[in-house]
N, C-alpha and C positions, 0 to 999 in steps of 0.2 A: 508788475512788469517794469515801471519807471526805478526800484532797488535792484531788480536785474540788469537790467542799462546800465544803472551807475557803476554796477563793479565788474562787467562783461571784459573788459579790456583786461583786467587783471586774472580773471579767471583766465580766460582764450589761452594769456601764456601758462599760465601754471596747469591747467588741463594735459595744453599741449605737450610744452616739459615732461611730464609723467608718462604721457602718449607716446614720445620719443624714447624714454627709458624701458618702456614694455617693450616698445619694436624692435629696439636695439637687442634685450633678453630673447627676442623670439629667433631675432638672425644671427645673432651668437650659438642659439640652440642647436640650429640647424645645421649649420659653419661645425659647430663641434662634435655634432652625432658625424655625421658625414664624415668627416678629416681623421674624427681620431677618437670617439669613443666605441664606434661600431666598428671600425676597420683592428682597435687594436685589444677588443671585447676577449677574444680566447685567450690573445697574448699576457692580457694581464689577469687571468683568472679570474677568482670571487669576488674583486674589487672591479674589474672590468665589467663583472655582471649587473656590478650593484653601480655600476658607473652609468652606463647604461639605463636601468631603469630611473636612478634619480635624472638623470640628463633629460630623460622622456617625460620625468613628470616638472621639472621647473620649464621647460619647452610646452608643454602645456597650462600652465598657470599663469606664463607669460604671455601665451596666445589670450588667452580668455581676458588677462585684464587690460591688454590692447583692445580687445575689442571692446569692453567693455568701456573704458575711458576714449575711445574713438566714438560710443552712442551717445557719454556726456556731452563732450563735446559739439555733435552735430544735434543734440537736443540744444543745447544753450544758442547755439547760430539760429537756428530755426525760430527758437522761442522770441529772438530779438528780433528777429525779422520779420515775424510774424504782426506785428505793431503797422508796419509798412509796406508788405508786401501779403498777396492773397497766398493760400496753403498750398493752389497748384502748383503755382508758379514757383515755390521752395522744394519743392518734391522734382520737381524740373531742373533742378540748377546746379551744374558742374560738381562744386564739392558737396550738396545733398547724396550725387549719384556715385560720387568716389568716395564719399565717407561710407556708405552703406557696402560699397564693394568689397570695402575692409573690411568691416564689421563682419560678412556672412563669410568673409576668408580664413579672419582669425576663429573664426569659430570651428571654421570643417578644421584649422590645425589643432585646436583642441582636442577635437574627436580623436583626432587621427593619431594624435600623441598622449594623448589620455590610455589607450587601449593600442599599441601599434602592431603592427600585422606584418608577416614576412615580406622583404619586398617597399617599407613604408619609407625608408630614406629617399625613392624618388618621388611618393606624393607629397613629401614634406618639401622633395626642391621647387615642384611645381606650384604648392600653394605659398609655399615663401616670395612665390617669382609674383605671384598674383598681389600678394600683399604687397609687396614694392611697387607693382604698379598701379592700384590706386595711392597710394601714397605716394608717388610722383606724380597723381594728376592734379593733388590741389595742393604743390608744393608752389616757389615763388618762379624758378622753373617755368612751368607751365603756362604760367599766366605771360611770360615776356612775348614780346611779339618777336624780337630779335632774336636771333641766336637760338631757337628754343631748343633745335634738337639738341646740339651741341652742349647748352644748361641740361638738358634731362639725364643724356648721358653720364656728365661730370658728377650731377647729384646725385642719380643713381651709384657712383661708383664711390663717391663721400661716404654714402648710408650704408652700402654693404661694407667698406673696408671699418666703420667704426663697430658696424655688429660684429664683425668678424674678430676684431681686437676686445675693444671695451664690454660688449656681449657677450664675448667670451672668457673672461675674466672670473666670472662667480663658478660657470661650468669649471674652469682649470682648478680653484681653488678646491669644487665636490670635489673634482679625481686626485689631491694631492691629499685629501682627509682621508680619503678612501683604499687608497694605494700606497701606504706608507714606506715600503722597501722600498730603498735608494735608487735598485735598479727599475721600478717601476715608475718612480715619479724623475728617474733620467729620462725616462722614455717617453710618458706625458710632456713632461719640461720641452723639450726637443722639439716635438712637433710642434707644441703651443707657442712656442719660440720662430717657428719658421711661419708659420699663420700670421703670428701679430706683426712678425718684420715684413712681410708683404702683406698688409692692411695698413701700415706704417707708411711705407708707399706708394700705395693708392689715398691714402689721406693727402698727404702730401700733393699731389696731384691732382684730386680733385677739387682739394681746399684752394689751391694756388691758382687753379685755373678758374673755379666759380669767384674767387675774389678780384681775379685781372677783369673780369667782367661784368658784375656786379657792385667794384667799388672804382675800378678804371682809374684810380691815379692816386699821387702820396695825399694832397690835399684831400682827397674824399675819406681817406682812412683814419685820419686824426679830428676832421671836422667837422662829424655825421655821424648821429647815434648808434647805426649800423656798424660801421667803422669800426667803433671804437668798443662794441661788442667782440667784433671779429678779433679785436689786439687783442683782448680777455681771454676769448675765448683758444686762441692763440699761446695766451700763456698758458693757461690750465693745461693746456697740449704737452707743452712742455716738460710739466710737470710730470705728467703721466708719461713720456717720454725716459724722464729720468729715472723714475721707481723701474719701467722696462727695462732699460739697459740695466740695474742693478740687478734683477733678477735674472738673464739674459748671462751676465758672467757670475750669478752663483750655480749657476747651473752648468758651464763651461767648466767652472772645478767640480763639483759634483761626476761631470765626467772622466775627468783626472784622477777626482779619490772618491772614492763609492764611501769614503766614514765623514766627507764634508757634511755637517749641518745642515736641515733646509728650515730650521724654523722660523728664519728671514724671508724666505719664499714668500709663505702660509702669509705673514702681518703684511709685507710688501702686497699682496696682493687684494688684501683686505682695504688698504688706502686707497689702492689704484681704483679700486670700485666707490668709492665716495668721490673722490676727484673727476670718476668718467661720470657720474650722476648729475654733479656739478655742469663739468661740458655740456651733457644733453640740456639742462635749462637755461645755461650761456645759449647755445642752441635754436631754442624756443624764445627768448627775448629775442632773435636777431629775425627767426620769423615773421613776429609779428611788428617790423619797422618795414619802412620803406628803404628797395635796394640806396645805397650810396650814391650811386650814380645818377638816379634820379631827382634826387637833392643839388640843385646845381646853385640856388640862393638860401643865403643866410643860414651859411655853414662857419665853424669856429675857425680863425685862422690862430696862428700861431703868436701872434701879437697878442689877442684874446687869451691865449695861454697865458702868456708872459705876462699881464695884465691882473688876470684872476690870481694866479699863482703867486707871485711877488709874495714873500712871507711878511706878515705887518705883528704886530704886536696882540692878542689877543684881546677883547673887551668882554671886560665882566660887569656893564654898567646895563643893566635892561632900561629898555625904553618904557613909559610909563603906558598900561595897556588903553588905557583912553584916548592914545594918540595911533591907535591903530587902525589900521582902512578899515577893517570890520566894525571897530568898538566906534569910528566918526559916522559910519554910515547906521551905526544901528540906532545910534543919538540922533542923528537927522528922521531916520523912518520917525522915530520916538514922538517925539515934536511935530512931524504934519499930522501924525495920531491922531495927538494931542490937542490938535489945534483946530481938526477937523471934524473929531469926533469919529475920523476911521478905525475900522478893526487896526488891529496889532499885526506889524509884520515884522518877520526877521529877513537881517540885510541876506544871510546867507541858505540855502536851503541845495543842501544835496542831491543834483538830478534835478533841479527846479531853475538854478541862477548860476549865470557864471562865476565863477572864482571874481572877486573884485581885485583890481587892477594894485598889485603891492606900493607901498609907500615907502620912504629910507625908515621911517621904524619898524616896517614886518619887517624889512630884511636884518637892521638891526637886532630884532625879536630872536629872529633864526640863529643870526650867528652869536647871539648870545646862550642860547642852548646849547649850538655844539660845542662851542669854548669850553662849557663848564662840563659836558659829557666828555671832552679830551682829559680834562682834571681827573675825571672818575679813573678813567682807564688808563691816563697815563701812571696814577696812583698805584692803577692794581698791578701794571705790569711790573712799577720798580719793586713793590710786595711779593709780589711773587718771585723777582727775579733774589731778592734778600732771602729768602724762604729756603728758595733752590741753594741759596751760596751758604748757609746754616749760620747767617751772624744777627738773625732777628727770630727768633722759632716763635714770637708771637705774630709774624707777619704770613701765619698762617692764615689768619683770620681775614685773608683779602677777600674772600666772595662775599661777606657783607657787605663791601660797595658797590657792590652792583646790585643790592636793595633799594641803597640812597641813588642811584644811578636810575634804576626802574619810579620811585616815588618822586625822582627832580623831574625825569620825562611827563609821566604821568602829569602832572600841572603845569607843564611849559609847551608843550609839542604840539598841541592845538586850542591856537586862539580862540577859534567861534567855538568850541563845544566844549561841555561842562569838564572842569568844574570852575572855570573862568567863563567863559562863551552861554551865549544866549540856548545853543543847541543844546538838547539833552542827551545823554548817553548813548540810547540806544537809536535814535533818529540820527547820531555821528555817525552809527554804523556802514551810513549808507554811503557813504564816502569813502571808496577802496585806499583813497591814501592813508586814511585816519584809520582804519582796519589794520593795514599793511603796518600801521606804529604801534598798537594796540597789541598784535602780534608777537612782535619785536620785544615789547617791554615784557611777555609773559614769558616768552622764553628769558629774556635777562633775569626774572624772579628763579623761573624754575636752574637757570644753570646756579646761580648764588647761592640758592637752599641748599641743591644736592652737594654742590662742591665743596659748600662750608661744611656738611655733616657728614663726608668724608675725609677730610683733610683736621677733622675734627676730632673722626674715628666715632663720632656717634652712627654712622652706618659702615660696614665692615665689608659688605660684600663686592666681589670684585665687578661684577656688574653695576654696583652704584657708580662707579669711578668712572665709566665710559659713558656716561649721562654727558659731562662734560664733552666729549669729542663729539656726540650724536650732535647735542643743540647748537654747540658754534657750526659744526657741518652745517644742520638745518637753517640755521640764521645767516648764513652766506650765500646758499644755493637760492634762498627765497629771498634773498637782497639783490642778487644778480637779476633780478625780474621784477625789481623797486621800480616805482613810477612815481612823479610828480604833477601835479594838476598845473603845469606852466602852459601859457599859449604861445610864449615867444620858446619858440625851438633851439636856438641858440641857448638859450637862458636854462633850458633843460636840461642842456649838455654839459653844460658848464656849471650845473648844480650836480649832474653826475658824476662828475669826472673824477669826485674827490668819493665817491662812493663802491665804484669800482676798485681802486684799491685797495680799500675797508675790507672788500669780499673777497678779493682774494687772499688777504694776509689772514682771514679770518681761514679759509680753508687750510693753509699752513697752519694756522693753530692747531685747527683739529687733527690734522693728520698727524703733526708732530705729537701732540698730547698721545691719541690713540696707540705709536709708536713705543712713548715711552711707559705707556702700560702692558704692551703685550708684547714685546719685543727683551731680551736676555740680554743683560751689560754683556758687552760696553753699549750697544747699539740704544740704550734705553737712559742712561748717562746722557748721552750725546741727543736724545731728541728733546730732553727735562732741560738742555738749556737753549732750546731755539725755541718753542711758544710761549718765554716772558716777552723775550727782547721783540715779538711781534704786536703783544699789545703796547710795548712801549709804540711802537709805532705808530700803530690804529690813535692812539693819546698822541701823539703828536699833529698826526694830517687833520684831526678833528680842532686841535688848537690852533691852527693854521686858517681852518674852514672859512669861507669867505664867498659873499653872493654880490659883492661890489665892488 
């Protein structure tokens, strides 16, 4: 119980996150039988048949694993809660009773779109309608005493316009594999097109309106962890914004010339679905904060920016680990031991003692780590960017440094536990931060392997090569939901602030990379040279990095 507590926080988001992407897949489903795969089913023939049926079966697979990832979840709340609170009384309690609402909902949508029956477009809209509304009862919404109808309606109209778009996305992409003739996939295009530009503006709307009321002023938006998600999450909008309207006018010519191209479509759309997965965990991080507006003390002001930010010269001098809060308190336990004849204790224990209060050498510690991890990657980006320009062809060989980059982490990134720190391996575990780097470093091994024995040609196939776009996707969508064991809230912020950027330039990596693998020069040209000059960047905010 007490290893469940320690990493509850970090699961809750990443649960949810994933919780948010099924729900999004099930109101896309629905949004997409309804609008345009059953209404234009004879129009488009045997592709229309077979549109239809795959529509009906990712509409149920998306139901079932909402529901399924809505029981982990309301298992994990219960499980914590249970320590504190009796079994009735959980069985009684608001989201016990709207988690389970979902649950038996998305399951009759399984049924229902599992096997669907003449007629089944309007049980589909009714149980879609049911699922949204437990899903607005223990949304943040709900709980305001203020404003509440007025929040439920806005969120409700947030969640359907992003199922409708971003939900609908992997559906558009079946019907454009499916439906290959021009004037088929004009005709999908078209309507998919007129759906996502009114969920466009209903985002718009809903997002603007839950944020005038939720963050209520400029200072709450730059200086509150909530905030400052919303900006993120905000940009990733954008982003996906941008792939829309390019596909939006290849499809306006496509109308012009039926012998236009669409195979910019097909990859455009395959981004756009990594980018909207992303959103949904930006999403889920903003859940589980408190609104902005409710933070009225010791929020970041802009001076605090200016302060932190201020670029200073990087230090490559580590502080000696003996002069560390951890390594002085573990000498002092050491010595009353000793002196007493007591057991043995360690200063730090996971889920047992609070974090001890840093010193100028942890933080020293820290930004000597990230100094030396900006060297790694500022290294890899100018290698890769010499590689791309063909005046170094042994600067192929960059994903080796992110070997030395995974093995510098690996003995620097955490003081108390081994193979410095008194803690051992698998008892660090229990510490979601030290998991959440552990993580982190296995994915940097695994992108470095694959990409070096691609780029190496010791693996040839073309699936190996998109290893690299999956893990930096992966490794930014699950940094967007990074946490730090700080207690000062400001201090949090302001250790975030430089990691938010990381994650998103990381998502440009990947989409661009994935771009210029599946994508026809020129368009594949032109994406081989926007993901060096991005880790040059990530190498630089990290050589900047600074906690004083």
């Amino acid at each position: 119980m007490s290893l469940l507590a320690d990493i509850f926080g970090y699961l809750t988001v990443v649960l949810h996150g994933f919780s948010l992407v099924a729900e999004t897949l099930t109101l896309g489903g629905i949004a997409f039988l309804l609008l345009l795969a059953l209404p234009f089913a004879a129009a488009l023939g045997e592709g229309g048949a077979a549109l239809r049926r795959r529509s009906f079966a990712l509409l149920a697979w998306s139901a079932f694993a909402a529901a399924l990832l809505e029981a982990a979840e309301l298992a994990l709340n219960a499980t914590v809660l249970a320590s504190s609170l009796d079994f009735a009384r959980i069985l009684g309690a608001g989201f016990f009773e709207a988690g389970l609402a979902k649950i038996l909902v998305c399951l009759a949508l399984f049924v229902a779109a599992l096997r669907p029956k003449p007629g089944a477009e309007w049980l589909l809209l009714v149980l879609g309608a049911g699922m949204m509304a437990a899903s607005l009862a223990a949304s943040h919404a709900a709980a305001r005493l203020e404003d509440r109808t007025l929040l439920l309606g806005l969120t409700l109209l947030h969640r359907v316009a992003a199922g409708l778009w971003i939900g609908g996305i992997p559906y558009f992409l079946i019907g454009l594999h499916l439906c290959p003739r021009p004037p088929d996939r004009l005709r999908i295009g078209r309507r998919f097109s007129a759906m996502a530009m009114g969920a466009v503006a209903a985002l718009l709307v809903g997002g603007l309106g839950l944020a005038f009321i939720l963050i209520g002023s400029f200072p709450a938006l730059y200086g509150t962890a909530y905030g400052m998600m919303v900006l993120t999450k905000s940009l990733l909008f954008l982003g996906l914004l941008f792939l829309g309207f390019l596909n939006n006018r290849l499809i306006r010519r496509l109308a012009r010339d039926p012998a236009t191209p669409t195979h910019r479509l097909l990859r455009f759309c395959e981004v756009e679905i990594g980018i909207g997965v992303a959103v949904l965990l930006a999403a889920a991080s903003i859940t589980s904060l408190p609104p902005a507006i409710d933070l009225v003390q010791d929020r970041v002001t802009l001076e605090d920016y200016a302060e932190r930010l201020a670029p200073r010269w990087p230090s490559f001098e580590s502080p000696a680990f003996s002069s560390l809060a951890i390594a002085q308190r573990q000498a002092e336990l050491d010595r009353t031991a000793a002196a007493t004849q007591a057991p043995h204790h360690e200063a730090f224990v996971p889920g047992g003692t609070a974090p001890l209060p840093r010193n100028a050498a942890d933080i020293a510690w820290s930004e000597y780590n990230h100094h030396w991890a900006g060297v790694f990657v500022l290294a890899i980006g100018l290698l890769a960017l010499a590689e791309r320009a063909g005046i170094a062809p042994w600067a192929r060989h960059w994903p080796l440094l992110l070997l030395g980059l995974a093995f510098f982490l690996f003995f620097r990134s955490e003081a108390e536990s081994w193979p410095i720190g008194e803690l051992g391996f698998f008892e660090s575990l229990r510490n979601p931060e030290f998991v959440q780097h552990k993580f982190f470093m296995l994915l940097i091994v695994l992108f470095g392997l694959f990409e070096w024995a691609v780029r190496t040609e010791r693996l040839k196939g073309k699936g190996y090569a998109l290893v690299f776009p999956l893990l930096v996707a992966g490794g930014a969508a699950f940094l967007l939901g990074h946490s730090h064991m700080l207690t000062n809230v400001k201090a949090l912020l302001l250790a975030e602030v430089t990691h938010l950027p990381i994650a998103l330039l990381g998502v440009a990596i990947a989409a661009a990379r994935w771009l210029e693998l599946r994508l026809e020069p020129p368009g594949s040209r032109i994406a081989a040279w926007v993901w060096p000059p991005c880790f040059v960047l990530v190498g630089i905010i990290l050589l900047l990095y600074r906690e004083s």
